[in-house]
C-alpha positions as CSV (number, residue, x, y, z in Angstrom):
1,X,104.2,50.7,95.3
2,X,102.3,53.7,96.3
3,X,101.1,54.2,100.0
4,X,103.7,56.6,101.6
5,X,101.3,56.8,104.4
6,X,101.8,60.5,105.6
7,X,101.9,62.3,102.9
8,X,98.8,65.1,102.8
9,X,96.7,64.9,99.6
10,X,95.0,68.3,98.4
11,X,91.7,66.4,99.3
12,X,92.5,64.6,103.0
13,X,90.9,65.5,105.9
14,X,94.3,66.6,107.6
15,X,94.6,69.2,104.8
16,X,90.7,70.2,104.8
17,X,91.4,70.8,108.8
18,X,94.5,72.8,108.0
19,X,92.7,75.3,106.5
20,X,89.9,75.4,108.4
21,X,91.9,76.3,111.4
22,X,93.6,78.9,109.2
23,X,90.1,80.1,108.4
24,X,88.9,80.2,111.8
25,X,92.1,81.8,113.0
26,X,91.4,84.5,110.4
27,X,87.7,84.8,111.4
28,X,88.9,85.1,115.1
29,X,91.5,87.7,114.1
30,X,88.7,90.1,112.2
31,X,86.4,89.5,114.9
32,X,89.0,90.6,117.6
33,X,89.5,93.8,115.5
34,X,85.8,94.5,115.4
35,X,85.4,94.2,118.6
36,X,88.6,96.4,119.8
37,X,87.5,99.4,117.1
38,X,83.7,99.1,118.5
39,X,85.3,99.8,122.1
40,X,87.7,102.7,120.9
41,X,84.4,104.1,119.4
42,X,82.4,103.6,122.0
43,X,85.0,105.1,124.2
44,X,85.9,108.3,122.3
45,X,82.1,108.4,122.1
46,X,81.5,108.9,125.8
47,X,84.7,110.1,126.8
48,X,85.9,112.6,123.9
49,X,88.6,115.0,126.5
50,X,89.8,111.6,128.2
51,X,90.1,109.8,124.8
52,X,91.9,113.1,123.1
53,X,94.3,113.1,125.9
54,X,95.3,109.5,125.9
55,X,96.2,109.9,122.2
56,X,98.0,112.8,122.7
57,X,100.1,111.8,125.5
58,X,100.8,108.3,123.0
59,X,101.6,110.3,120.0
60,X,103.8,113.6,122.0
61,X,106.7,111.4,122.3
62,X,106.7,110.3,118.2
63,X,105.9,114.1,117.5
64,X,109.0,115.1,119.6
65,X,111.2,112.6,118.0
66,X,110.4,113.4,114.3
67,X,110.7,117.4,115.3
68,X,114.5,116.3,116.6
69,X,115.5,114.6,113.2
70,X,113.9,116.5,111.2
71,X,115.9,119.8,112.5
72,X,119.1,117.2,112.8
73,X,118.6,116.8,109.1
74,X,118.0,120.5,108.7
75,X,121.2,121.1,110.1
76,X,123.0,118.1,108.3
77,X,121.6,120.3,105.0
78,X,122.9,123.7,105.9
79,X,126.3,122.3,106.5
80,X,126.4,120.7,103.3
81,X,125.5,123.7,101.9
82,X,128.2,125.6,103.2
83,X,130.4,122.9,102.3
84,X,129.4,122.9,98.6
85,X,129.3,126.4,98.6
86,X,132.9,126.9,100.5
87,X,134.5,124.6,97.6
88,X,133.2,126.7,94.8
89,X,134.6,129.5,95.5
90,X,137.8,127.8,97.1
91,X,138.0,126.2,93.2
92,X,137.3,129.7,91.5
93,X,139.9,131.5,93.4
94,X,142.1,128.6,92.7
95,X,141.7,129.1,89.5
96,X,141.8,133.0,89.0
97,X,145.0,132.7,91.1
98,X,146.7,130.6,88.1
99,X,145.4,132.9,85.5
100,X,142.6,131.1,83.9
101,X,139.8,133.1,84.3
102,X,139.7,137.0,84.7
103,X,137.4,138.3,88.1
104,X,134.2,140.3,87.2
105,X,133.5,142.3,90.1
């Protein structure tokens, strides 16, 4: 009975190498991102008008984007608004006109 033959035990050396990889993967990865920030650093550092320029010219697009939905949604607002405000008074009149409530002006 027993020996299945491929199946990976917490404590086999297929498993032990699994996670090393995963370690040394991870370990590459944070090293990678060390190395990218000390060059970002480095180069806003010696370059601060070049470095201040390339961000702005990534972010100006985003910027513009989020300044068109947010007035979109400004307008999207207003017209609800109106609407809300349009179905009020639509409703009071309505019912003024059949004598249910008396207008205070």
């Amino acid at each position: 009975m027993g020996d299945s033959g491929g199946d990976n035990i917490s404590g086999s050396p297929e498993t032990v190498a699994g996670n090393q990889t995963d370690m040394d993967y991870q370990t590459q990865l944070k090293e990678t991102a060390r190395v990218w920030l000390r060059y970002v650093i480095e180069w806003a550092a010696t370059d601060p008008y070049g470095f201040v320029c390339s961000i702005l010219i990534c972010f100006a697009p985003l910027m513009l984007i989020s300044a068109l939905l947010s007035w979109k949604m400004l307008k999207s607002l207003e017209n609800n608004d109106k609407k809300g405000k349009r179905k009020a008074k639509k409703d009071s009149n309505i019912a003024r006109s059949r004598g249910r409530t008396k207008k205070t002006d």
